[in-house]
N, C-alpha and C positions, 0 to 999 in steps of 0.2 A: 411332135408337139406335146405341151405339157400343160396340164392345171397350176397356174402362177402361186406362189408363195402368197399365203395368207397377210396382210397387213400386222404390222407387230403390234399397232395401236388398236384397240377393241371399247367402242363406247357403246353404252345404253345411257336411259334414264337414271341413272345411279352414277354415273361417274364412267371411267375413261381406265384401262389397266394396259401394260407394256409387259410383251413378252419381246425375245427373240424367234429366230427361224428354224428354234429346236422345239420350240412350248415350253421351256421350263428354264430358267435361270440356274448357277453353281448351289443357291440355298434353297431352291427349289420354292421361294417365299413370292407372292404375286408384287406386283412393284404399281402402284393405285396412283391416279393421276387426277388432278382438279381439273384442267382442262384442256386443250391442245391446240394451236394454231398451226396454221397451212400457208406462210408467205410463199408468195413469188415474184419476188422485186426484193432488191438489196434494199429500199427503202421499209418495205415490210419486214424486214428481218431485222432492220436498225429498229421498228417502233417497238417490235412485239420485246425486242432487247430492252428497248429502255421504260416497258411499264412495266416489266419483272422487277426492274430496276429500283423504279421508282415505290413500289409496292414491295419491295426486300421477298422479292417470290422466290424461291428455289426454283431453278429452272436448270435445265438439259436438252440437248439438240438429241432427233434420231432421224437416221434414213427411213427410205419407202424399205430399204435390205436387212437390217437387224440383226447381223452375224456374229457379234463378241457375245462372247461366254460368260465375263464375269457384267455385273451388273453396273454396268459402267454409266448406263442412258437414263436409269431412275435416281429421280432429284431428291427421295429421301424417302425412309422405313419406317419413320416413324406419323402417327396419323394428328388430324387437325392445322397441318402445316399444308399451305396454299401454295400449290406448285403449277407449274405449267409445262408444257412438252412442246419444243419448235420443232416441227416436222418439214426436212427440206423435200418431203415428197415430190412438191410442186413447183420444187424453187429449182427447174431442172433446163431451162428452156434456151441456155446462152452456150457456144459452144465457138470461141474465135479462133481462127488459125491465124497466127503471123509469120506468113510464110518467111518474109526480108530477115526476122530476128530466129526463125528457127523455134519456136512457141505456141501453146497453145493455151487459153483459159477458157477455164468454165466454172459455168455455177458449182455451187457447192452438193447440190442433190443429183446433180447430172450424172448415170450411170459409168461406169470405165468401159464397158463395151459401146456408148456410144462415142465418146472420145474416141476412141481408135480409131472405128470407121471411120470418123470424120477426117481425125489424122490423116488415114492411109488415103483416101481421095486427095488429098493433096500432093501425093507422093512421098508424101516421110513419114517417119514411126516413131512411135513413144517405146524407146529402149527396156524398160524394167514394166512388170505386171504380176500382182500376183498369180495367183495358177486361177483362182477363183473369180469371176469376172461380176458374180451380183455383189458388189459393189458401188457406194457414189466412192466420187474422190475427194470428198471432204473426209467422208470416214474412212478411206482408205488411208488417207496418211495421218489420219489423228490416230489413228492403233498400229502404223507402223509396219501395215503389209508388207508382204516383198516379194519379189520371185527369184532370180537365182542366177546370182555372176561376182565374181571377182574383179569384173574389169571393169575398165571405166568409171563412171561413178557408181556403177554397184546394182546390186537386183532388189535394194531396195526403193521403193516408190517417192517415199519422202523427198530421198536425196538427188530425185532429178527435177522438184522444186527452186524456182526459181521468184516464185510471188507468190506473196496472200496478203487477200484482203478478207479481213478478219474484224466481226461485229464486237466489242468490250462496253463491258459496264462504263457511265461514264457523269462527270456530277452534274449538279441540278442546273449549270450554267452549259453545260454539253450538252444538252437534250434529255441527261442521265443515262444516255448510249452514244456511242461513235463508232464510226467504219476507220481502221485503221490500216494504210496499206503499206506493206512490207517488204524489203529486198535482205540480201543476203546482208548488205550492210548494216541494218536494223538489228539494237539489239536485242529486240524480241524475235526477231524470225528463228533465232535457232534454238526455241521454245515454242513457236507456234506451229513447228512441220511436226513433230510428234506431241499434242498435248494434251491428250485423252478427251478432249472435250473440256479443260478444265479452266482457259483462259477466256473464253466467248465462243462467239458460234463463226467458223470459218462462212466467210461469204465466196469467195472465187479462189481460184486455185491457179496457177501460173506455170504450166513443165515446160521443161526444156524439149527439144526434138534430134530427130539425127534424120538425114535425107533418107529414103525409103530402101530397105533392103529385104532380103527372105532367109530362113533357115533352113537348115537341113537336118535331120534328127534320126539319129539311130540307136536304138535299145539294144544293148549288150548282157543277156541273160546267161552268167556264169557262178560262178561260187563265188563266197565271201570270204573265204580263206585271203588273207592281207589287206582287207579292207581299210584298214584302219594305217595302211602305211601308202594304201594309195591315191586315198581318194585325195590330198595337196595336188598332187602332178595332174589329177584329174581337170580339176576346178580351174588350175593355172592354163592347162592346155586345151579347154572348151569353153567356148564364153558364155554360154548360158546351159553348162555342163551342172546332173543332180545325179544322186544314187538313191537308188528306194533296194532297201535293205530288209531282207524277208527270213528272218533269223532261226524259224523252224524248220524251214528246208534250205539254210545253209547257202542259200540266193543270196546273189547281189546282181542290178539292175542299172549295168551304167548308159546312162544317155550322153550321148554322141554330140553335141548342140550347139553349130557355129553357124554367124552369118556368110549367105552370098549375096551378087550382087543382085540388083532388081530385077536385070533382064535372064537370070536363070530359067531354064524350063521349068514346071513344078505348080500345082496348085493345089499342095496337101492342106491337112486341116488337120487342128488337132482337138479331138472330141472325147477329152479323156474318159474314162468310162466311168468311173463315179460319177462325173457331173451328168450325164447323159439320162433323160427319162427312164421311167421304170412303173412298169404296171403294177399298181398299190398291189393286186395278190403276190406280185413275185417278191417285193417289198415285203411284206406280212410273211411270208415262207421263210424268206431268210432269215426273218427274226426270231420269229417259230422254231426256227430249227435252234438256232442261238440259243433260246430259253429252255429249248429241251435240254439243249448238251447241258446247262447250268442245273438246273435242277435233277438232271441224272447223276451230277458230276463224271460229264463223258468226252475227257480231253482230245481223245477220237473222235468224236464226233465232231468237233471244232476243225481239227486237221484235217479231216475231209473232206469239208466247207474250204478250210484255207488252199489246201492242195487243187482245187478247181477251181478256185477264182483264179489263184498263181499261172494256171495252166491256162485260163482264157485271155490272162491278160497279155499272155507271149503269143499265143494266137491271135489275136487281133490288135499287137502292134498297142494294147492300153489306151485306145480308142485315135490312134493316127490313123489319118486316110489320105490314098493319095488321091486326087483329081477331085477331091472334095468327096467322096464315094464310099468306096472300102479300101482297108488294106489288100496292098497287090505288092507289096516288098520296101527295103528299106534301098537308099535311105528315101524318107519322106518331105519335100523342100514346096515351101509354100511360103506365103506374105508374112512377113512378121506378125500383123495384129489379126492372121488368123492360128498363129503358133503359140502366141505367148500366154494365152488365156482363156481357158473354156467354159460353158455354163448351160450347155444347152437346153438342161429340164427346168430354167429360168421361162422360157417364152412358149407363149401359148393362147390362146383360146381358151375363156372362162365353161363354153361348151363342151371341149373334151375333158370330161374329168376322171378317165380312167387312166392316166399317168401323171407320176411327177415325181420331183424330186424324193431319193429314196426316204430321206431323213424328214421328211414333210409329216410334224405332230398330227398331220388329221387324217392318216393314212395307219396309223402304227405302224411304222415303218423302222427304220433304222435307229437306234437310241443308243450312243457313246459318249468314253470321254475323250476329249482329248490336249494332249499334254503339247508342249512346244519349248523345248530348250533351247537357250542360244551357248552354245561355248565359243572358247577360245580355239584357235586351232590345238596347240599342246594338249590341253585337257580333253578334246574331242577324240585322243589315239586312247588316253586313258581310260575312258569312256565305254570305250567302243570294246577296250579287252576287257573291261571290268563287267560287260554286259556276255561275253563270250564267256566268261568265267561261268555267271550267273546259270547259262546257261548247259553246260556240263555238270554243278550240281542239280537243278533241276529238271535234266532231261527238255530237251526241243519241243516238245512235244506241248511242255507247259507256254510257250511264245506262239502255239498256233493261232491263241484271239487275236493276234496284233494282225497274224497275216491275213486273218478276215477283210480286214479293210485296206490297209495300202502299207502292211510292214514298218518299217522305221524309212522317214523321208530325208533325205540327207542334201542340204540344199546352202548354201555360198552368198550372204551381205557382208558387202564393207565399210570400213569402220568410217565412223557417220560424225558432223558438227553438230547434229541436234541432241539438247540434251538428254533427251531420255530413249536415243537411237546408241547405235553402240557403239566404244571407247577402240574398237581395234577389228582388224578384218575377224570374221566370223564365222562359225559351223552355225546352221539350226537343223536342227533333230525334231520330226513332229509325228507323232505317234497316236492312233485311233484304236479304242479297246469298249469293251462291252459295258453299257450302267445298266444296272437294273433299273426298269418300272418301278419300283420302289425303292424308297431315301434309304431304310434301312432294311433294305435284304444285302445278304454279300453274295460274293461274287467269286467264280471258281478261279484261282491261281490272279485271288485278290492280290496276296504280299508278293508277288513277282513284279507288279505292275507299283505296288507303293515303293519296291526298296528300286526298281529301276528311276523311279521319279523323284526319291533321297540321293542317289547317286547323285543323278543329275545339277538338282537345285541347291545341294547339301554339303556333296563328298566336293563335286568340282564346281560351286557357283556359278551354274551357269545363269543367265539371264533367261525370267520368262518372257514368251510374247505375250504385249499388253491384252490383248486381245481375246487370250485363249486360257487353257489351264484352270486346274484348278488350284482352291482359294489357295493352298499348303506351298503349295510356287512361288507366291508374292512375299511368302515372310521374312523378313530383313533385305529386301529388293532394293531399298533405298540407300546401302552399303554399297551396291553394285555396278555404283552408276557414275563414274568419278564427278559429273555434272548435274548432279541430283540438286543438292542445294541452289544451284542458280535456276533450275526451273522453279524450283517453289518460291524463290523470292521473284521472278516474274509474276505467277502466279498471284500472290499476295499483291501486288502493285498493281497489276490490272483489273483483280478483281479483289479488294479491300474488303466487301462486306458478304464474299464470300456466297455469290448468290447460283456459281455454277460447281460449289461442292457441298460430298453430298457424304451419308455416313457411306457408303456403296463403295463409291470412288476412292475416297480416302482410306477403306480398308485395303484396296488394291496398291495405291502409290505407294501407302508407308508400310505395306506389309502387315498387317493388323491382324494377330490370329484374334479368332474370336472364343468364347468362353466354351471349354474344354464341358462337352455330357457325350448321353449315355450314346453312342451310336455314329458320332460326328467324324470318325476315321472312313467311314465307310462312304461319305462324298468327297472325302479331301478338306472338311472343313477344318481339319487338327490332322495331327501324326499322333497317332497312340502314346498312352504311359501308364495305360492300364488296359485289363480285358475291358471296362466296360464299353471303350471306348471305340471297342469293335460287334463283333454280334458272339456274346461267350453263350448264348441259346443255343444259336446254330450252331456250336464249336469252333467259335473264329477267335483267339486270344492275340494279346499281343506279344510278340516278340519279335527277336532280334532278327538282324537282316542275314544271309547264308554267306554273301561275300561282302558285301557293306556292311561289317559288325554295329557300326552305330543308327544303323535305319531300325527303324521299329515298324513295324509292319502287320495286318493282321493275317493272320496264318491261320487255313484249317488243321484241328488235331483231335485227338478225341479227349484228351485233356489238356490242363493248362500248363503251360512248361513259363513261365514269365519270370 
């Protein structure tokens, strides 16, 4: 059991602020709120819609969860502008199964782990999940989660949508809001399954189902030599097949991950071990040790850290269990919705407050960033050697922070109708690395991780996830999308006066670097084009990339080579 994740919304007598589930947003700036409502009735989600409306409030939808990175939930940065915050915390109580149509809807605040159980008590399963289950499913498919298949309609979440009903601005002969509900025929629905939040506020959610089945799952810990020419045949020939790729010790991790049928023997679980509890001192150690290695600058001492994590997670299977228990051997076959998605340091008891999630700000615990590519498959082999490359100039040794946390995650959506879902089947690549406690201290085998993240978003366009990343990811994004423009002209049509964007959001959609000082490379808020723009105190200048010549990157040296 765990101490629950803090509420992202934080009021006193002074007014109301919005964090996420990290404590600190990509600009590191507080995001300040006039006030917030707590519907629970699509009727109260339509009123609180149409006095924003009618009062030109800036306004924004957040979960009881708060898990995007970029500041996508605050309504606006700049102060004396009257905003509001709809909180579907409470808006979570409706959960239908239609067994005859193979369907399920729910509110829009209603968690994804309780959708499933509700599913699987029926005897069928919601196909696609992402890995992380503190989620609603409103904001799960408005940023576009996913989990990981090639087949069928795909591992991502969106795209086993089949309805929304969706609250819009609306005119003063509308109430000034309307509930509009949507099928796959509707020309807005393939704008409303991924829309950042930017069209209204989702009220219910409509998936599709598949009768109830279990998986079976086996982790294959060998080398990564051909990674890059295997992992197509992987994806094609496991349905819910990922690779977690650990690039200092020259790992690769392939998971094994097909359906059986329901009456198989088997009652695994899959409890990955990130998401799983963690007593705030072992939490505070790890990080402890982190900051030592950084401020020694002691790339060993990282690999040390990474070499036993590596080493416990082949030991205990990366938190599968069989009989619901402990790891006792592979493979590991259990219900669908208790394989597809894990989160257990989510629930708890507000009395035990001596564990929780590791990454929980009131713990100092865990504190990263992390990146999310999407490529194409072609550019993914390119990718993948351009990072081997990287990594024989700079010795292994410098990729031990990734493997701190879960290496490079290498995981399978297909290509999607919604517009700002993806134009063709897909690689995502999602990578977790160390930020400092502080905006502007840097960070050791800083430009490994910038010129991997230029590769990525630069050399091969790959798409970021809306969700994640940082700012340096989104710039020219709206290139990338061959159906970019019909979402912003949906957008404009359903919301005219513009009342659910915000300057936040629109830096994200349209890619909006923002104004280049002293320090700004060292969050991702710019790519260098001068020392200042890194820490030339510390000895961090900018320069070029080692195999990505046009990455700029900030580099330790003891002087400036730019």
């Amino acid at each position: 059991m765990a101490m629950p994740p803090q509420n992202p919304v934080q009021c006193n007598q002074t007014g109301c602020t919005l964090s996420n589930s990290y404590g600190v947003w990509g600009d590191r700036k507080t995001c300040h709120i006039t006030a917030v409502v707590y519907p629970t009735t699509e009727e109260e989600l339509r009123s609180a819609v149409a006095n924003a409306s009618k009062k030109k409030q800036k306004v924004k939808v957040i979960s009881k969860f708060s898990h995007t990175i970029p500041k996508l939930g605050c309504p606006t940065s700049r102060s004396g502008i009257s905003t509001i915050l709809i909180s579907t915390e409470r808006y979570n109580s409706s959960i239908v199964v239609d067994k005859a149509n193979m369907a399920v809807t729910a509110d829009a605040g209603v968690g994804l782990r309780a959708v499933i159980d509700r599913v699987e008590e029926e005897g069928l399963s919601l196909v696609a999940a992402p890995y992380w289950e503190g989620v609603s499913v409103g904001g799960a498919i408005s940023t576009g989660a996913h989990g990981s298949s090639w087949w069928g309609n795909g591992g991502a979440l969106h795209d086993h949508v089949i309805g929304i009903r969706i609250v819009v601005a609306g005119k003063e002969s509308e109430g000034f809001a309307k509930v509009v509900d949507l099928r796959e025929s509707d020309a807005l629905f393939h704008a409303a399954r991924v829309s950042l939040g930017l069209l209204g506020v989702i009220s219910k959610v409509t998936f599709s189902l598949e009768p109830g089945f279990k998986r079976s799952i086996t982790l294959n810990f060998t080398s990564d030599v051909g990674i890059e020419d295997e992992f197509m045949e992987h994806a094609k020939k496991y349905e819910f097949g990922d690779i977690q790729w650990y690039p200092s010790s020259h790992t690769a991790v392939y998971r094994y991950d097909h359906r059986l049928p329901l009456n198989t023997s088997g009652h695994g679980l899959n409890d990955f071990i990130g998401f799983q509890s963690n007593f705030a001192l072992i939490a505070k150690s790890v990080r402890a040790s982190e900051e030592a290695a950084e401020k020694a600058r002691d790339a060993n001492g990282k690999c040390v850290l990474a070499s036993s994590f590596v080493a416990y997670k082949k030991l205990t299977a990366n938190g599968l269990k069989n009989n619901n228990l402990i790891f006792t051997g592979y493979p590991v076959v259990g219900n669908q919705g208790k394989m597809q998605t894990s989160g257990s340091c989510l629930y708890s008891s507000e009395s035990n407050k001596g564990v929780s999630c590791a990454w929980d700000p009131r713990i100092k615990g865990l504190f990263f960033f992390e990146t999310t590519a999407i490529f194409s498959a072609t550019k993914f082999v390119e990718f993948t050697r351009d990072v081997k490359k990287l990594r024989e100039v700079v010795k292994a040794e410098n990729f031990c922070g990734v493997d701190i946390y879960n290496g490079f995650l290498v995981r399978f959506i297909k290509k999607s109708d919604a517009y700002l879902g993806q134009s063709e089947d897909s690689v995502v690549v999602d990578f977790n690395y160390y930020r400092a406690g502080e905006g502007l201290r840097p960070r050791l085998h800083q430009d490994v991780w910038e010129e991997v993240e230029q590769m990525a978003f630069i050399k091969y366009s790959a798409n970021p996830h809306w969700a994640k990343n940082r700012k340096v990811a989104f710039h020219g994004v709206e290139r990338k999308y061959p159906r970019f423009g019909k979402f912003v002209e949906a957008r404009k049509a359903v919301d005219p006066d513009g009342i659910f964007w915000s300057e936040s959001s629109d830096e994200i959609l349209f890619g909006i670097e923002g104004v280049k000082q002293d320090g700004c490379a060292l969050e991702g808020l710019c790519i260098c084009s001068q020392d200042a723009h890194c820490s030339p105190g510390d000895g961090y200048f900018c320069q070029r990339g080692l195999v990505y010549d046009q990455a700029r990157v900030c580099r330790y040296s003891s002087t400036s080579t730019s």
